[in-house]
Every structure is written in structure tokens, then in C-alpha cells.
NUGUKOL-983869 format. One record per residue: residue in one letter; x, y, z of N, C-alpha, C, CB in turn. Coordinates in steps of 0.2 Angstrom, whole numbers, plus 5000, padded with zeros to 4 digits. Glycine has a CB too. Layout:
% residues N
aXYZXYZXYZXYZ ...
This chain:
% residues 253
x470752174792471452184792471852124795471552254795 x471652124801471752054805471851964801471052054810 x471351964797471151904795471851894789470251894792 x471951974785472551974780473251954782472652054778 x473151974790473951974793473951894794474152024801 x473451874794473151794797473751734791472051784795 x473451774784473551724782474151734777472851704779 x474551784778475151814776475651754781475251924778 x475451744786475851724791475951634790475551744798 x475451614787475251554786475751514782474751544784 x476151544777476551514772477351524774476251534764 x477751494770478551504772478751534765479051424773 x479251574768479551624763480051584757480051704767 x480251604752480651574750481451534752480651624747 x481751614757482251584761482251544766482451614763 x481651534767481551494774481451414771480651524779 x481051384766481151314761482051304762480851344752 x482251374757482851344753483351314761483351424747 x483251364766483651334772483551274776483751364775 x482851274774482551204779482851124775481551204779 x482951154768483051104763483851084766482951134754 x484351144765485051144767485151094774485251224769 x484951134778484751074785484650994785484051094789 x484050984778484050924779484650894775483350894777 x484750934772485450894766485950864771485950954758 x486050924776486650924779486750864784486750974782 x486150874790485950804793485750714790485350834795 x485450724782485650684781486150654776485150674782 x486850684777487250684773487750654779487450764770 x487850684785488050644791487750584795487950694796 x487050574793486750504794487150464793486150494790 x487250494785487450424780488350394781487450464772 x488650464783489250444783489350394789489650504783 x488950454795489150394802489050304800488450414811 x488350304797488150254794488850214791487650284788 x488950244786489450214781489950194786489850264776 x490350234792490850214796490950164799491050244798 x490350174802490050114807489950054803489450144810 x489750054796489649984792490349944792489249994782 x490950004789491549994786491749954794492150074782 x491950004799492049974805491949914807491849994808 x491449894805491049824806491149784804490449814804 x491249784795491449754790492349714792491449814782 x492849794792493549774795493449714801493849854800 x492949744806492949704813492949644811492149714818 x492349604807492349544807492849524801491749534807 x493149554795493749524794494349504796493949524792 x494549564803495049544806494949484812495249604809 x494249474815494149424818494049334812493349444822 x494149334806494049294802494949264803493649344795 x495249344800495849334801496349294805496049364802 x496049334811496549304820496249244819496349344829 x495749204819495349144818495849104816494649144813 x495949104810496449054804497149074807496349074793 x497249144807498249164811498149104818498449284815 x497749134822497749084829497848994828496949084834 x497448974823497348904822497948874820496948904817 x498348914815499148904812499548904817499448954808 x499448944822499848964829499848904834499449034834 x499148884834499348834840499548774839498948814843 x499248734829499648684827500448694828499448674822 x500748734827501248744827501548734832501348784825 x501348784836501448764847501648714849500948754853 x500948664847500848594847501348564845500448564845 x501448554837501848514834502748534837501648534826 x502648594839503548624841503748574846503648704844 x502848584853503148544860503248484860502748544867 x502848444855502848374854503548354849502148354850 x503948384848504648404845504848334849505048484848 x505148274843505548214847506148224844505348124845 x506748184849507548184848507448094852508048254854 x507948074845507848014850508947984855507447924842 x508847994860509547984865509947964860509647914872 x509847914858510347854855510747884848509947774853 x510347944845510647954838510748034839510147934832 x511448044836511548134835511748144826512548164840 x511248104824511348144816510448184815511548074806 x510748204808510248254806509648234805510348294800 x509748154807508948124805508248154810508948024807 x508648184817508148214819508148274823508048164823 x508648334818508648394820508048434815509448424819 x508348494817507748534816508248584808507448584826 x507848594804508148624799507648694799508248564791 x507748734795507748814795508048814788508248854802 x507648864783507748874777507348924775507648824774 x507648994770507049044767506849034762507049114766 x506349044760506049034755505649084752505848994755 x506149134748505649184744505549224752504849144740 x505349254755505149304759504849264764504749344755 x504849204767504349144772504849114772503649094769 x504849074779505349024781504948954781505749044788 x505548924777505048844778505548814784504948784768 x505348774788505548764794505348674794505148824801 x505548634799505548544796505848534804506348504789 x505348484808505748454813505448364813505448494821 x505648334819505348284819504748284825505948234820 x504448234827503648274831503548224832503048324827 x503048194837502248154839501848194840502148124845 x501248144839500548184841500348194834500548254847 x499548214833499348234828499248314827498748204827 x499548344829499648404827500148424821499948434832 x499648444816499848484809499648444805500548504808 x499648384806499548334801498648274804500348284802 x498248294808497548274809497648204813497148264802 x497048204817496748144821496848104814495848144824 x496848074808496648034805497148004800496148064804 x497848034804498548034802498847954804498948084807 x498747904800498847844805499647834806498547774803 x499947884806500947864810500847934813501747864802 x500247974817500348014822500647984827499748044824 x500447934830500947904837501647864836500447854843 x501847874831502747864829502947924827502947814823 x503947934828504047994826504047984816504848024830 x503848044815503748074810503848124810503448054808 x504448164803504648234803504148264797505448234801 x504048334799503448374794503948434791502548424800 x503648474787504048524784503448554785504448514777 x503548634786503148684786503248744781503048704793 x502748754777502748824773502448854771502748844770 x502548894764502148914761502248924755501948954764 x501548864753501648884744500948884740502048814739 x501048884734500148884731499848804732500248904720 x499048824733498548784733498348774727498148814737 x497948704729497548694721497248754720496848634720 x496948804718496948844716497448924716496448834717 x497848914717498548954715498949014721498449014708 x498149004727498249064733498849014737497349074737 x499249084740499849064745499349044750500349134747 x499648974754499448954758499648904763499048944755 x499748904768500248854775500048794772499948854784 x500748754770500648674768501148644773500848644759 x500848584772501148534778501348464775500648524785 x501848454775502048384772502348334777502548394766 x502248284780502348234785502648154780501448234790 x503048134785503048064784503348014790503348044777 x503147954791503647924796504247904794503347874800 x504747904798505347914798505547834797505647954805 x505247784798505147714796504847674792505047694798 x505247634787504847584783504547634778504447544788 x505147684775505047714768505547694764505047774767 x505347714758505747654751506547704751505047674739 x506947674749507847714749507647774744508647654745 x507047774738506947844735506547864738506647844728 x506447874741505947924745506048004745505947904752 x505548034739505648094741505148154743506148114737 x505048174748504648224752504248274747505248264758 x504748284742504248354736503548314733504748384727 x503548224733502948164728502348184734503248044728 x502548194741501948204745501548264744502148194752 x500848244742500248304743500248304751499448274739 x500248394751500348434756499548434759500748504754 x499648454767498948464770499048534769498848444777 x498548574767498548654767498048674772498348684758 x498448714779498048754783497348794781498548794786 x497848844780497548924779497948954774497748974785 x497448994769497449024763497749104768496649024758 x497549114774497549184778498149204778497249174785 x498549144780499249164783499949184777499349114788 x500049224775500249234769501049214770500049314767 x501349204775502249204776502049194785502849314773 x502849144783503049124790503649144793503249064789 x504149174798504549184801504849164806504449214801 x505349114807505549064811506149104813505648994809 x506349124821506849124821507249104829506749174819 x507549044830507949014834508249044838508348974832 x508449024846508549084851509249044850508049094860 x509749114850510649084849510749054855511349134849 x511048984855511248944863512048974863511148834863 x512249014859512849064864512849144861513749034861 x512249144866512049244865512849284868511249264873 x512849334865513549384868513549384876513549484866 x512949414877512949424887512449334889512049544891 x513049314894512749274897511949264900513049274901 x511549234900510849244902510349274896510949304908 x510849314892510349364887509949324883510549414882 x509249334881509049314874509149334869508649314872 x509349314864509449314857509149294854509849294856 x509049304846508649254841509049264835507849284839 x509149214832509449204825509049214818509549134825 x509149224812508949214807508849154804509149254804 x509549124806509449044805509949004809509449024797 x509648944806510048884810510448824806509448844814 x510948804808511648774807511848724810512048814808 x511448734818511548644821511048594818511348624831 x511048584812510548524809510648474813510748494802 x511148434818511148374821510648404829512048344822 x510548454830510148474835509548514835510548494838 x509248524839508548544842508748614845508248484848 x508348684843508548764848507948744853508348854843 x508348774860507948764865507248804864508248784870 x507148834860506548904858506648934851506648984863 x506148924849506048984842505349034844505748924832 x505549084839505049134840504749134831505449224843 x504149104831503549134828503349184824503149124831 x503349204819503049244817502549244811503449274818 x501949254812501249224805501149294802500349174807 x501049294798500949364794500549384791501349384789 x499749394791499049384789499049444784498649394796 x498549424779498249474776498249524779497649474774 x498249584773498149654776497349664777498449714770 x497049694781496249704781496049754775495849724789 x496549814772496449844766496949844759496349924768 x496849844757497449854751497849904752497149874743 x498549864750499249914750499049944759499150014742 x498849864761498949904771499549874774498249884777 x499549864779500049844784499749764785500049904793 x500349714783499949644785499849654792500349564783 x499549614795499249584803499949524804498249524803 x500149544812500849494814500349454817501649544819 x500749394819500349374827501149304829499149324827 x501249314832502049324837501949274843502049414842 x502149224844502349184848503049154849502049144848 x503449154856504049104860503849054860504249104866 x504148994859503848914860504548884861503348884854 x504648844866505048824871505048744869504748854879 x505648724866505448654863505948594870505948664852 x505348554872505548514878506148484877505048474880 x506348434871506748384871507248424869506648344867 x507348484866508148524865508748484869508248614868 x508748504876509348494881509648414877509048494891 x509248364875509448304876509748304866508848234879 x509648344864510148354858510848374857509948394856 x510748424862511248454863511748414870511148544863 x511548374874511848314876512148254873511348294880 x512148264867512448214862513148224860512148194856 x513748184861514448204857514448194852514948174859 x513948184846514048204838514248254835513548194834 x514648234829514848294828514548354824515348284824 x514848424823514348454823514048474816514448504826 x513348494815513048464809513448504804512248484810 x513748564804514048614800514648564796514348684804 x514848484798515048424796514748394793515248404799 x514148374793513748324791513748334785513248324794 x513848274781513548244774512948224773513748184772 x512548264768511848254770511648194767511248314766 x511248144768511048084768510648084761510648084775 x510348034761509748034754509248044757509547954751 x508648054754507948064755507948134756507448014760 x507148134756507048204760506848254754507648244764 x506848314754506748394748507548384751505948494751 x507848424743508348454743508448524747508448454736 x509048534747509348594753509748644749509948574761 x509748694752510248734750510648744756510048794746 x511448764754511848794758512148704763511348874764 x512048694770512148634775511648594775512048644781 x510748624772510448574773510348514771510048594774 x510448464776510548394776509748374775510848354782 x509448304768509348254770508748214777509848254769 x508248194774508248144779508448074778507548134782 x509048064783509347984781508847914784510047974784 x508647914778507947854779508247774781507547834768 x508747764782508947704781509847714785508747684772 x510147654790510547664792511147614792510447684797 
């Protein structure tokens, strides 16, 4: 009788399988998902570190290229202000500069002034992308025009540019202000505020901002010049064409 009950006990009942089965499904149904979130997370992680990588890189040439910003004493036309323009949804933005910021160690008119233009248009292969067009301000032909130059293209990452110039006559004394755009062509803003606009890390998401003040040194001696004010100025020859004020770079004097 004993040895019966022995081996009645030895096996699993029907219900006891089907729920042990349930358990596992369920456990490893949660494996998988943590699994999955933890992959996606991962995945996100390192495109947004891919991201910031190429947005920071755009950021600091820019820093650079803004501080290294030249005015030269002797002259108040638009040969060496700072122009501001939208374009499409990106601001393309143009100063005069030293140093090899934006334009490479391997720039040989980096240590004379030379004016760049900053934007964003298609790449040999059609993706929006930060181009950078440079030339020195000397010893170019009277046709000279800025659109014949092949652009240096940054970053495919950074999809739109946003420039905006701090008003040098804010309402409240002391306050900061920031413009949409700028109208002293014959002069330099003491500060623009940055802004790079990165892929979204999912479709139909929120782009990635990344946000910098940059404080342009030579301003004060721009606006130390009695020329008259650029919202007068006759734009000059050379250069990309403007709309609205924007002047010209006058190649030749």
C-alpha cells in the first residue's frame, strides 16, 4: 500500500506542468524585455554620445572662429562686419577671423584676415550638412565670387544653425537681449548666442539643442569707428549675393 502511495507521488499532475510552463513564459518574457530595454538604452546612449561628439566639434570651431573675430582700426565698411542671414529654417552667419579655426591647420591664408561663411547645405552626397566657405580678403580677382568656392563640410549631425546677436540697445539698461538678426553690417555684436540643432535620436522626435554665449573680443573697436551706419551702405562687389541690406565683400578699394 505504502510503495502505491510512493509512486502516485512521484509524477506532476497535469495542472502543476501547465503552470510551471506559465511561470517560465512569464519570467522569460521579462528577461527579454529588460534585455530589450537595456539594448535600446544602450543603442540611444551611444547615439547621443555620437551626436554631442560632432554638435560639440561644430561648437567649438565656432567659439574659436567667433573669438579670433578681426576688425581692422582704420576701416568702418562692411568689409569687415559681421553679416547674419536665414536661410530656409538655419541661419547662415559670415565674419572676418584669424587662426585656423573652421577652415584647418592646412589653410595657408589661416594667419591673414580672411572672412568665412557658415551653414547649412547639401553634401556630395545630398545629406544637410555645416559647410564652411573661407577666402582671404587680399589679392582676389575684382570677379570674385564666394558661391565658385568648394565648401569644407563639418558635420552631417548638425542639422540647422541659429545665430542670435545680443541688442547693443536693450530697453532696460544693463539687460540682455538677443536679436533675430543684424543690420550693423559695418560692425561686429559684442556676443551672439549659438544654437546647433542635432538629429533626433528617434523618428518624429525632439531634435538635440546644444546652446552657447560667445563674447566676440574686437566688437568695442567697431563700434568705436565714425562710419556711417551700415543700414546706408552700398553693397560692394564680390562675395554671395544678399538679400534685404546685406552688403558684399568689397575686394578691392
Amino acid at each position: 500500500m505504502k510503495a502505491r502511495e510512493l509512486k502516485k507521488k512521484k509524477g506532476f499532475t497535469l495542472i502543476e506542468l501547465l503552470l510551471s510552463l506559465a511561470i517560465m513564459s512569464i519570467i522569460m518574457t521579462l528577461t527579454f524585455l529588460t534585455f530589450s530595454t537595456v539594448t535600446k538604452a544602450w543603442q540611444m546612449g551611444q547615439a547621443l554620445s555620437e551626436d554631442l561628439h560632432h554638435g560639440e566639434f561644430v561648437m567649438e570651431q565656432l567659439v574659436m572662429g567667433l573669438m579670433s573675430s578681426y576688425y581692422s582700426g582704420s576701416s568702418g565698411n562692411s568689409k569687415y562686419g559681421f553679416w547674419l542671414d536665414s536661410m530656409g529654417g538655419s541661419d547662415e552667419i559670415s565674419w572676418v577671423k584669424l587662426g585656423t579655426a573652421l577652415v584647418g591647420d592646412d589653410c595657408k591664408f589661416a594667419g591673414s584676415p580672411h572672412r568665412v561663411i557658415v551653414s547649412i547645405e547639401p553634401d556630395e552626397d545630398g545629406r544637410s550638412a555645416v559647410a564652411v566657405r573661407a577666402w582671404r580678403l587680399a589679392d582676389e580677382p575684382e570677379d570674385f565670387d564666394s558661391d565658385e568656392l568648394e565648401p569644407i563640410f563639418l558635420s552631417t549631425m548638425v542639422t540647422s544653425i541659429k545665430c542670435e546677436p545680443r541688442d547693443p540697445e536693450p530697453a532696460m539698461e544693463g539687460d540682455v537681449e538677443w536679436m533675430n538678426e543684424w543690420e550693423e553690417t559695418n560692425r561686429l555684436p559684442v556676443a551672439v548666442k549659438i544654437t546647433l540643432a542635432l538629429e533626433p535620436l528617434e523618428e518624429d522626435g525632439e531634435p538635440i539643442e546644444i546652446q552657447r554665449a560667445i563674447e566676440i573680443p574686437v566688437a568695442p573697436l567697431s563700434w568705436s569707428q565714425g562710419s556711417a551706419s551700415s543700414r546706408s551702405v552700398t553693397p560692394p562687389s564680390g562675395g554671395r549675393p544678399r538679400r534685404g541690406v546685406r552688403p558684399r565683400l568689397q575686394l578691392r578699394q
